[in-house]
Backbone as CSV, one residue per row, in Angstrom:
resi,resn,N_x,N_y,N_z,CA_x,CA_y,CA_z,C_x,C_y,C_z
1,UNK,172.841,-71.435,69.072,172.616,-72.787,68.581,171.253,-73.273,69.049
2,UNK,170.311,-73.632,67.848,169.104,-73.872,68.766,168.791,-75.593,69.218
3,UNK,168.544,-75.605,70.345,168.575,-76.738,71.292,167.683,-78.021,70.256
4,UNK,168.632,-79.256,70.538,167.866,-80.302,70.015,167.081,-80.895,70.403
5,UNK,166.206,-81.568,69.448,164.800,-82.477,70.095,165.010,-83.134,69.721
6,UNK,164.300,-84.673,70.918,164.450,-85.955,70.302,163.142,-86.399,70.241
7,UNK,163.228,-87.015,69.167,161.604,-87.378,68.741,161.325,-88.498,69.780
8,UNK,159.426,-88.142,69.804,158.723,-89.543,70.656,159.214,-90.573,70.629
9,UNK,158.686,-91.877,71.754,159.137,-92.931,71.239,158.074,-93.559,70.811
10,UNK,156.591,-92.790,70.493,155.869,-93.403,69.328,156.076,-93.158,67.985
11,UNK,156.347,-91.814,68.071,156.780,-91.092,66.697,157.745,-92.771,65.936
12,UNK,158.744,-92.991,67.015,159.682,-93.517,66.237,159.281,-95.138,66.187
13,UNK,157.771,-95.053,66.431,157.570,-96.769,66.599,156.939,-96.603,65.499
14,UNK,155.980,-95.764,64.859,155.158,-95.296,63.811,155.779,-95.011,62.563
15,UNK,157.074,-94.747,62.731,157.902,-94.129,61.164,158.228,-95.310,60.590
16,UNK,157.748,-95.007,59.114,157.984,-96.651,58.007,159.230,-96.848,58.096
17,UNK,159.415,-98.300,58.201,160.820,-98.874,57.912,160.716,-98.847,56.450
18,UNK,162.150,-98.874,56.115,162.337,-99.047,54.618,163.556,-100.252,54.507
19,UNK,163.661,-101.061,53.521,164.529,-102.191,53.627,165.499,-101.649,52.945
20,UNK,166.999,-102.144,52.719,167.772,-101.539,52.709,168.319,-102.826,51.278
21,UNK,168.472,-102.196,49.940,168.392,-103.146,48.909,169.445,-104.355,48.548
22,UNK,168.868,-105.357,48.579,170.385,-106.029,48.950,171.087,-106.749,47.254
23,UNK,172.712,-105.941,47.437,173.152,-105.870,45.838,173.692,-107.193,45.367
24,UNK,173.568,-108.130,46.544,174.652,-108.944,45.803,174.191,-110.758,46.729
25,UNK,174.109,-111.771,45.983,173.379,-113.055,46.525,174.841,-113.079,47.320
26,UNK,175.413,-113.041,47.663,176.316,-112.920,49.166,175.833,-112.421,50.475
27,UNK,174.895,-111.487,49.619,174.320,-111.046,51.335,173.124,-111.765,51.860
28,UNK,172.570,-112.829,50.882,171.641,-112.988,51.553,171.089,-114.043,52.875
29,UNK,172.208,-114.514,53.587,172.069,-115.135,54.732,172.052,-113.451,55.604
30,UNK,172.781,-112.147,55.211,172.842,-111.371,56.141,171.210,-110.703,56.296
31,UNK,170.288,-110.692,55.014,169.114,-110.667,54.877,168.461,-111.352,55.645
32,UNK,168.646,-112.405,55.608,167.773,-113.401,56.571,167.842,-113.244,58.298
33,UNK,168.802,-112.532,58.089,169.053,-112.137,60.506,168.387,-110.678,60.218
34,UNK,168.721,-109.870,59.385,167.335,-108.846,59.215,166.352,-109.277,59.332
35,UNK,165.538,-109.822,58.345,164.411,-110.372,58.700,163.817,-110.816,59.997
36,UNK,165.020,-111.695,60.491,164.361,-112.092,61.603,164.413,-111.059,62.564
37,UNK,165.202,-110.467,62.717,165.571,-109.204,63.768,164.129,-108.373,63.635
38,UNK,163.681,-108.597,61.879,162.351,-107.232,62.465,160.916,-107.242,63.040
39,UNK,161.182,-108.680,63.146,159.987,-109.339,63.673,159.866,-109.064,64.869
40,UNK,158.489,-108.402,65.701,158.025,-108.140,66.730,158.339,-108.912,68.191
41,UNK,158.723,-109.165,68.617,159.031,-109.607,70.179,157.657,-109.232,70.853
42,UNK,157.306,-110.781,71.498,155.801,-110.537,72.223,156.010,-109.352,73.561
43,UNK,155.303,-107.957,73.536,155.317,-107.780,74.672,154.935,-107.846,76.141
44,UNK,155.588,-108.251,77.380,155.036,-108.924,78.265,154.025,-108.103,78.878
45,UNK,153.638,-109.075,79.794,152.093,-108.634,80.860,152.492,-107.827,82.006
46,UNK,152.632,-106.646,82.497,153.178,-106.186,83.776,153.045,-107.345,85.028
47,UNK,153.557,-107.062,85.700,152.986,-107.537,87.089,152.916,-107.088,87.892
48,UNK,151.930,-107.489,89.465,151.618,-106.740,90.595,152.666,-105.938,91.268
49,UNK,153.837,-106.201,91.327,154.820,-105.643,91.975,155.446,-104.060,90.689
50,UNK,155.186,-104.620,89.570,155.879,-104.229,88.474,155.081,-103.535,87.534
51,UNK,154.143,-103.229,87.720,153.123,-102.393,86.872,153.075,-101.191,85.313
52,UNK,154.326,-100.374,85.734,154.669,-99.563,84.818,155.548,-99.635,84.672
53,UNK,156.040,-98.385,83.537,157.030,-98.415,83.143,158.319,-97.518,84.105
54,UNK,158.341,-96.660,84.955,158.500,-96.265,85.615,158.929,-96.989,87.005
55,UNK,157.949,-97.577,87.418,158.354,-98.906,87.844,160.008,-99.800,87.748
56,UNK,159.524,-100.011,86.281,160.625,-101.363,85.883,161.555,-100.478,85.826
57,UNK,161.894,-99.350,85.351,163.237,-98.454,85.361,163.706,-98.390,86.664
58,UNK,162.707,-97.910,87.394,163.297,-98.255,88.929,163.977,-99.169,89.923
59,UNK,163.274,-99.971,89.244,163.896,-101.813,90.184,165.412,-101.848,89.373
60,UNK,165.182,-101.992,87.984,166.294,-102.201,87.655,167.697,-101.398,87.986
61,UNK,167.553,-100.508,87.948,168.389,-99.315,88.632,169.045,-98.905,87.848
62,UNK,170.705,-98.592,88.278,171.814,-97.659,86.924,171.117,-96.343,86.396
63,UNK,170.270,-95.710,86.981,169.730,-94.395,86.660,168.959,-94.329,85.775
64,UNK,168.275,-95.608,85.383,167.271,-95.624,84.286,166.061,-94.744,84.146
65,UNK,165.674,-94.824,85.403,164.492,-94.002,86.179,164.612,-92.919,85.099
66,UNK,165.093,-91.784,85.334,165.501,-91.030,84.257,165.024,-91.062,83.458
67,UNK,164.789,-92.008,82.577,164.516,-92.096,81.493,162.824,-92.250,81.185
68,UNK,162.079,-92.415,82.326,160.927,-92.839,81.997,159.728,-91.827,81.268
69,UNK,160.008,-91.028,81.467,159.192,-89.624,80.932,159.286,-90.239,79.129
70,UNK,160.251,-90.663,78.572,160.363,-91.148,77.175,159.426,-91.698,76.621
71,UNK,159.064,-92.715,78.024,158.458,-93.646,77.512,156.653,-93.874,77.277
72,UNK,156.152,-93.544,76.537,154.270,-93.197,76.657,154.115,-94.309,77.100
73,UNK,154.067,-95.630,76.759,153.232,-96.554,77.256,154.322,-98.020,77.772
74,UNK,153.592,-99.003,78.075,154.193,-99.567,78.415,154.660,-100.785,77.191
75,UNK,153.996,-100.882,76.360,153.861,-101.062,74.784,155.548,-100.931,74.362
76,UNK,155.758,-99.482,74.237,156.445,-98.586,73.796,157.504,-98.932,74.107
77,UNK,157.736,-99.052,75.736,159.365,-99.625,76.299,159.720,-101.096,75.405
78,UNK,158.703,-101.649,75.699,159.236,-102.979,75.549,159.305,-103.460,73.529
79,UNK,158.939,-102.337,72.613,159.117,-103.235,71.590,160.660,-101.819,70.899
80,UNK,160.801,-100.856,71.549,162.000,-99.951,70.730,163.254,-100.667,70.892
81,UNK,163.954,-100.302,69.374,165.377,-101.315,69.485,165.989,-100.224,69.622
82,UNK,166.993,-100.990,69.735,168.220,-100.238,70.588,168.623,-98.967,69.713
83,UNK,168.650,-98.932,68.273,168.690,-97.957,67.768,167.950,-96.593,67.715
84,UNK,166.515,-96.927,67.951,165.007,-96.323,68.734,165.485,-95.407,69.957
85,UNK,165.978,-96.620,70.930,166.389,-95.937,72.045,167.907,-94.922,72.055
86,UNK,168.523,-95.286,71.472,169.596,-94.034,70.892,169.081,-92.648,70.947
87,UNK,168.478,-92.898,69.276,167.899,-91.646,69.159,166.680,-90.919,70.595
88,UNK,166.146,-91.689,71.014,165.391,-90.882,72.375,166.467,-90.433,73.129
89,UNK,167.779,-91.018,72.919,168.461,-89.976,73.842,168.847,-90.757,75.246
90,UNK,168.576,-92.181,75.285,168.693,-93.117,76.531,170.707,-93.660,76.342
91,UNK,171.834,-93.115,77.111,172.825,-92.898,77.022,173.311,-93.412,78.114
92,UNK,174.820,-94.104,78.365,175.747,-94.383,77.666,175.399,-95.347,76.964
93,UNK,175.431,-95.790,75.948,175.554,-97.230,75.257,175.188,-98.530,76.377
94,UNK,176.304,-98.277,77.166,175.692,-100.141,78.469,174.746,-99.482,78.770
95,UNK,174.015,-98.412,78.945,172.709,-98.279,79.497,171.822,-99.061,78.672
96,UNK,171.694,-98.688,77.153,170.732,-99.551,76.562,171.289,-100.832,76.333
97,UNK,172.133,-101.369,76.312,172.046,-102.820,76.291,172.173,-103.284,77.548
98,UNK,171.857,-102.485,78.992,171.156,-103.290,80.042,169.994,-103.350,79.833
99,UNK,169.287,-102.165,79.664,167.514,-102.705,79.629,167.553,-103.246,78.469
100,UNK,167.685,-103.840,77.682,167.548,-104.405,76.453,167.699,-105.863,77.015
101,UNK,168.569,-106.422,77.870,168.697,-107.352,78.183,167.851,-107.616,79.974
102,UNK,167.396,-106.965,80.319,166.366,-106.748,81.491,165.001,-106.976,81.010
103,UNK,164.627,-106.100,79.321,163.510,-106.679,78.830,163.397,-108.079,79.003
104,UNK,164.520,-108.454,78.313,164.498,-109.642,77.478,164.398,-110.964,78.734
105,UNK,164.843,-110.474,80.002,164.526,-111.226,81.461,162.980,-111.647,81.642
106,UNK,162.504,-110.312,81.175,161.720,-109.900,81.846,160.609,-110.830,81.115
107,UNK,160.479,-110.496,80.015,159.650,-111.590,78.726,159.590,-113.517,79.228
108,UNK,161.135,-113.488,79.795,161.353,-115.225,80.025,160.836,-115.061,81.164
109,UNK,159.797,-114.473,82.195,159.599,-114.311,83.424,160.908,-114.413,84.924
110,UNK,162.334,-113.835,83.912,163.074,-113.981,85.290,163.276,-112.769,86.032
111,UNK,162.627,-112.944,87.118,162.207,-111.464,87.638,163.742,-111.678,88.889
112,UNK,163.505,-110.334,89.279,163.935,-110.094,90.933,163.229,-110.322,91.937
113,UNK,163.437,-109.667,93.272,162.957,-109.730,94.183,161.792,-109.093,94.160
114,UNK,161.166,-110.373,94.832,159.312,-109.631,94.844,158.763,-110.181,93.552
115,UNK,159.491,-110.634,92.753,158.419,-111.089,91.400,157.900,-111.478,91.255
116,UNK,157.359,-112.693,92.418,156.088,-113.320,92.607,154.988,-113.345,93.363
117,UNK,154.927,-111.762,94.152,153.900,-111.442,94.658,152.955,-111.005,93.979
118,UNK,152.077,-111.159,94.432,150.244,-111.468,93.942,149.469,-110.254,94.155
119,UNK,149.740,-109.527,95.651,148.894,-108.697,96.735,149.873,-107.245,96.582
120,UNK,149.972,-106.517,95.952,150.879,-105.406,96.181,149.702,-103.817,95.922
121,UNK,149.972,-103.339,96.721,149.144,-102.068,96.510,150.435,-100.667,97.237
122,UNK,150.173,-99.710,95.917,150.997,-98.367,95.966,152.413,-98.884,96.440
123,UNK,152.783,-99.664,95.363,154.219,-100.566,95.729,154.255,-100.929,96.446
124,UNK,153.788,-101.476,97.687,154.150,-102.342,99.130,153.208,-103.568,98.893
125,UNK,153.836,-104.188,99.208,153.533,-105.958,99.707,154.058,-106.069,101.129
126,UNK,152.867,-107.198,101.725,152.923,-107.536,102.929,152.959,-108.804,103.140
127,UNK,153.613,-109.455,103.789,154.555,-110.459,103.942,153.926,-110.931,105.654
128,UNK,153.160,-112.657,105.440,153.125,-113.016,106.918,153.322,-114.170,106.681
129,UNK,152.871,-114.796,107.922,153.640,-116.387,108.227,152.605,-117.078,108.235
130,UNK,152.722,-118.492,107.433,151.806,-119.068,107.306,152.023,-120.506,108.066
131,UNK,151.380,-121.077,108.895,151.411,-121.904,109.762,150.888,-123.772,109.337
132,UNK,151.559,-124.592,109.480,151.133,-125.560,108.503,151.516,-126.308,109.229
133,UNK,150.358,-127.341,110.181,150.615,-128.517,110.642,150.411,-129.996,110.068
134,UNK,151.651,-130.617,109.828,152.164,-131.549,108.956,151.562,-132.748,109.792
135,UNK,151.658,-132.906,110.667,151.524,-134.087,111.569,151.630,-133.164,113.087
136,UNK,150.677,-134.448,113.776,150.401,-133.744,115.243,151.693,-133.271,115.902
137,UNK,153.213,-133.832,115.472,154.259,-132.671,116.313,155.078,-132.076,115.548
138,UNK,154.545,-131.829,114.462,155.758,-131.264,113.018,154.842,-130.186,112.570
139,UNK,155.123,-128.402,112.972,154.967,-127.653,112.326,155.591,-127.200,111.471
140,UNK,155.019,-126.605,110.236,155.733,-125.982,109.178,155.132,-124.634,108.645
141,UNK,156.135,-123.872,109.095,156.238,-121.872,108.630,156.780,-121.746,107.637
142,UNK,155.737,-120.777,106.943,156.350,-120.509,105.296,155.961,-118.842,105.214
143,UNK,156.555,-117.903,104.223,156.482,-116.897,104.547,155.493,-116.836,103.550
144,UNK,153.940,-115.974,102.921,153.414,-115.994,101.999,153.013,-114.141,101.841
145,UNK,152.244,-113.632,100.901,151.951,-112.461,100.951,150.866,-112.320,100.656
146,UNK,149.795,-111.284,101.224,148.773,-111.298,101.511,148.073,-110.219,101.594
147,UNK,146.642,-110.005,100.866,146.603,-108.578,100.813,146.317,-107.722,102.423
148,UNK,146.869,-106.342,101.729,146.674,-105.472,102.892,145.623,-105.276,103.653
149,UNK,145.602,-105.536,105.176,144.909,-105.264,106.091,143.902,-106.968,106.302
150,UNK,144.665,-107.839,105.950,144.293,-109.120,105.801,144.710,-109.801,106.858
151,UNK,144.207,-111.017,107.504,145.226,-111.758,108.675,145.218,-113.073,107.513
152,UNK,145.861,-113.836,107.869,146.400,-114.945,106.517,144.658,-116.052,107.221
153,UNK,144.491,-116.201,108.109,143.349,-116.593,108.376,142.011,-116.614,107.608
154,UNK,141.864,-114.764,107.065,140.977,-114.308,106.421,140.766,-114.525,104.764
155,UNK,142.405,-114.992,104.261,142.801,-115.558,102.632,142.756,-116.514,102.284
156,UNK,141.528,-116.789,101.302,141.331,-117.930,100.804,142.909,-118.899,100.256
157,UNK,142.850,-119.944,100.759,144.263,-120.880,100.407,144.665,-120.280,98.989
158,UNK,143.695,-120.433,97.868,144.349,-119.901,96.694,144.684,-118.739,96.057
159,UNK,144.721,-117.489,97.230,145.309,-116.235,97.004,146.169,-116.116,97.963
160,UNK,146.586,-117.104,98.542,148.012,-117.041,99.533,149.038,-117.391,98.883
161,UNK,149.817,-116.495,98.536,151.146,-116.343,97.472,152.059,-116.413,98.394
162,UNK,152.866,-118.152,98.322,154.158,-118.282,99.052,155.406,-117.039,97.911
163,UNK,156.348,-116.522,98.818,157.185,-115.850,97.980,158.638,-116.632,98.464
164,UNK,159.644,-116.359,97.332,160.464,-117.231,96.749,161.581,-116.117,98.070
165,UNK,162.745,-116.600,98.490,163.612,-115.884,99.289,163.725,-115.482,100.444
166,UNK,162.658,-115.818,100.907,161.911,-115.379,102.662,161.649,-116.287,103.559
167,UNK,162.160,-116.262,104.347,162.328,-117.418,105.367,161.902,-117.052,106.779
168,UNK,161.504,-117.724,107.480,160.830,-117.576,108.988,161.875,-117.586,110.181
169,UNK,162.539,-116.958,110.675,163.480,-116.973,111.164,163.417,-116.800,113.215
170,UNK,163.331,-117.712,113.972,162.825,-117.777,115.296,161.400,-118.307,114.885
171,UNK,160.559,-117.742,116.021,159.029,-118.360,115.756,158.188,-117.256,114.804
172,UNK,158.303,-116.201,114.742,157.768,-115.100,113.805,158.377,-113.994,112.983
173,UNK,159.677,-113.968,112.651,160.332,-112.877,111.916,160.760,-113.505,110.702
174,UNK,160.108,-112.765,109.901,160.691,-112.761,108.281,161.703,-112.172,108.056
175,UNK,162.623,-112.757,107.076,164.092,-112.076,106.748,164.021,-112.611,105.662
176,UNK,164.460,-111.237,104.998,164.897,-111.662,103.454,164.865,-110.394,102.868
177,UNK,165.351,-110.148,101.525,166.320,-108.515,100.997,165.162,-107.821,100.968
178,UNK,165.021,-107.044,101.778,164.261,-105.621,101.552,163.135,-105.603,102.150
179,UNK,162.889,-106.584,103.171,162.370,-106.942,103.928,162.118,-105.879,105.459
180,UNK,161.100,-104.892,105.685,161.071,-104.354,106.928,160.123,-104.773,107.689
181,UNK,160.465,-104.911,109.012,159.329,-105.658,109.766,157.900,-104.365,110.171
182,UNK,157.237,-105.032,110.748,156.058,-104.268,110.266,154.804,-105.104,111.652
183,UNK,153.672,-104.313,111.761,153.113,-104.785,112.821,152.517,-106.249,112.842
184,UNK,152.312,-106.904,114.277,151.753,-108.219,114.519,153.055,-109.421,113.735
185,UNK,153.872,-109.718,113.666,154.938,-109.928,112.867,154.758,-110.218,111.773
186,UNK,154.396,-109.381,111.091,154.560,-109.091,109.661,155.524,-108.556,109.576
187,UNK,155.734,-107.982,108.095,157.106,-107.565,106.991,156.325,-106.770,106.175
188,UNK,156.960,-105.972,105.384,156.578,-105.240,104.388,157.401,-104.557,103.392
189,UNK,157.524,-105.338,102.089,158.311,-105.220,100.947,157.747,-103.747,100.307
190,UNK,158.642,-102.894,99.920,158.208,-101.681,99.272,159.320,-101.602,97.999
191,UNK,158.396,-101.152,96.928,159.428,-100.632,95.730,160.789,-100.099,96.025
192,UNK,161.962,-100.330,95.706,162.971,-99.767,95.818,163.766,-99.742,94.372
193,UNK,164.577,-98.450,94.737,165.377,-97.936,93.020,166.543,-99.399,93.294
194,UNK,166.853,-100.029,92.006,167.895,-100.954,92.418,167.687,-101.977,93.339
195,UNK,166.667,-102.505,93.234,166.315,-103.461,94.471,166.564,-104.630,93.186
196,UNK,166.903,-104.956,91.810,166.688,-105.745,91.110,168.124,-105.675,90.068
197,UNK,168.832,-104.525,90.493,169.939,-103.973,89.401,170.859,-105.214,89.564
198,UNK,171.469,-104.921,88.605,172.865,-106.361,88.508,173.769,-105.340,88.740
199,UNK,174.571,-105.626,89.673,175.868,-104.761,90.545,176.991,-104.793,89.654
200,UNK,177.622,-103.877,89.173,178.863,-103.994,88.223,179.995,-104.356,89.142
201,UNK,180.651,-105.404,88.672,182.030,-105.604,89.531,182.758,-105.034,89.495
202,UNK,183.860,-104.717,90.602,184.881,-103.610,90.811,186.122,-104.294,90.062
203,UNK,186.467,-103.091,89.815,187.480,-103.454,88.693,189.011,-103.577,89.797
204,UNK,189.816,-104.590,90.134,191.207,-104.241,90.589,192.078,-104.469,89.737
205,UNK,192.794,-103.062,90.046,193.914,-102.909,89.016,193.686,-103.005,87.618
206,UNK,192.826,-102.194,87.508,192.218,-101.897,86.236,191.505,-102.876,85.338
207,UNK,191.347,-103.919,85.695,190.626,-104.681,85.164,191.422,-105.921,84.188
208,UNK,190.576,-106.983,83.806,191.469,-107.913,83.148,192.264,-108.037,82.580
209,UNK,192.216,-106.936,81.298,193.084,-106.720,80.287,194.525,-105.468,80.811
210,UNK,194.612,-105.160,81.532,195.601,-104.116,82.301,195.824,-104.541,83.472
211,UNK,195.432,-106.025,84.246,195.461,-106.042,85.420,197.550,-106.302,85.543
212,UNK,197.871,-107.542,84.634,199.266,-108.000,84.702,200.123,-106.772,84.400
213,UNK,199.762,-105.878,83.936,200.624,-105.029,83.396,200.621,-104.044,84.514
214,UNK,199.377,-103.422,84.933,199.696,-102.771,86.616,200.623,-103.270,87.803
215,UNK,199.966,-104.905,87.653,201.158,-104.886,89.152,202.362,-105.139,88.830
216,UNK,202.859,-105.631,87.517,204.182,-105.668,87.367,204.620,-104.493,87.428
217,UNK,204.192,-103.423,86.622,204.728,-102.113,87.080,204.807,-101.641,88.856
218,UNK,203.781,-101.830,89.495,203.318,-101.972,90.916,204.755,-102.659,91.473
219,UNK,204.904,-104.132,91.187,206.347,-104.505,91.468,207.231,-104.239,91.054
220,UNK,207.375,-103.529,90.161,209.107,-103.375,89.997,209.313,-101.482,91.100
221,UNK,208.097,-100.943,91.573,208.333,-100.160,92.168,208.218,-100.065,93.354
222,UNK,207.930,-101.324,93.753,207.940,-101.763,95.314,209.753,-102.149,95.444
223,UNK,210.047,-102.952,94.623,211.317,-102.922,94.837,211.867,-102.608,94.432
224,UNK,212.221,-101.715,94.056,212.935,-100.134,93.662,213.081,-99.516,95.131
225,UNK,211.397,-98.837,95.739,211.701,-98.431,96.638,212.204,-99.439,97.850
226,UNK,212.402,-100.524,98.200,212.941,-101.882,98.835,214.255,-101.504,98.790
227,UNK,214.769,-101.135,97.774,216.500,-100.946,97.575,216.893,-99.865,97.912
228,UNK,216.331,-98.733,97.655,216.435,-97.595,98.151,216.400,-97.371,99.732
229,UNK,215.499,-98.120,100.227,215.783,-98.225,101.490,217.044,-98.968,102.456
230,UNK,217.440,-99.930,101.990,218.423,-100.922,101.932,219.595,-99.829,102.202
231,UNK,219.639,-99.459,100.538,220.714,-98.056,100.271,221.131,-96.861,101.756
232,UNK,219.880,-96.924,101.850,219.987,-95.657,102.570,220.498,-95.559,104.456
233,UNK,220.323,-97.064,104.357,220.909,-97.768,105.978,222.165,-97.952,106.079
């Protein structure tokens, strides 16, 4: 059997659409969500933390990573529909309608952790404390990020990127997810697989639709064995 190929995912951004003829004035409100469906979706601007495509498969997690070799550009990820991504071969089904809906985060700028750092080089961001006297006995610590090999001293006020989740905790330790401490009390955020994934909830007792029907079965064999024991005294 000779082994299958799945075409580029430029190949398949490049192949003419053809419209599909519509027979009957009944369909044509269903025409009109075509239409709109084939209209281009702006694709977004990477960001410092988030650069490629490779990248964003990564943060997001669920084994996407995997998949990035598919993808030529960064273009490419963000405008293939879900049918596109089929055929490349991007599998089970919730796989593509997570990144499909991770794009679609991603476009409204709702990022994860780290999404608003400024200063990131070879995936790491560095994370220090920024010192802010309010009045002669009211200090105020904020955590900001700053480029590498920088003292926050040396960063002009308007490239000092406060980040969203990070808090000053005693007189110099940053805490916050994914957060490792690092010299002079600094921190240092590094790319991680799943540092951004949405966690699937555990299913008990099989889940919503089977949950009543498990434990009733569950109970009637708790006391079953209840009687049996009874019995047996």
């Amino acid at each position: 059997m000779k082994p299958s190929r799945l075409p580029s995912a430029l190949g398949l951004l490049l192949r003419p659409c053809t419209a599909a003829p519509i027979a009957a004035p009944g369909l044509r409100a269903q025409a009109r969500w075509v239409h709109r469906d084939a209209q281009p979706l702006p694709v977004p601007s990477p960001i410092p933390l988030v650069p490629d495509v490779e990248t964003f498969l990564t943060v997001i997690g669920r084994g996407l990573k995997q998949h990035a070799s598919k993808f030529p550009t960064w273009e490419a990820m963000f405008s293939l529909t879900s049918e596109q991504l089929r055929e490349l071969g991007v599998e089970p089904p919730r796989a593509r309608r997570y990144l499909l809906r991770w794009r679609q985060r991603f476009r409204e700028g709702k990022f994860g952790v780290g999404g608003d750092l400024k200063h990131v080089e070879n995936g790491t961001a560095v994370l220090k404390v920024l010192e802010i006297d309010k009045d002669p006995i009211t200090r105020v610590r904020q955590v900001v990020n700053v480029p590498a090999g920088k003292k926050v001293e040396e960063v002009p006020a308007r490239d000092l990127a406060r980040v969203r989740g990070f808090k000053v905790q005693g007189i110099r330790t940053i805490v916050g997810p994914y957060a490792l401490p690092a010299k002079n009390g600094a921190a240092k955020i590094t790319v991680t697989e799943g540092m951004w994934e949405d966690r699937r909830g555990h299913k008990v007792d099989g889940g919503e639709r089977r949950r009543a029907e498990v434990r009733f079965k569950r109970g009637v064999a708790e006391r079953k064995a209840m009687r049996e024991r009874q019995q047996g005294h």
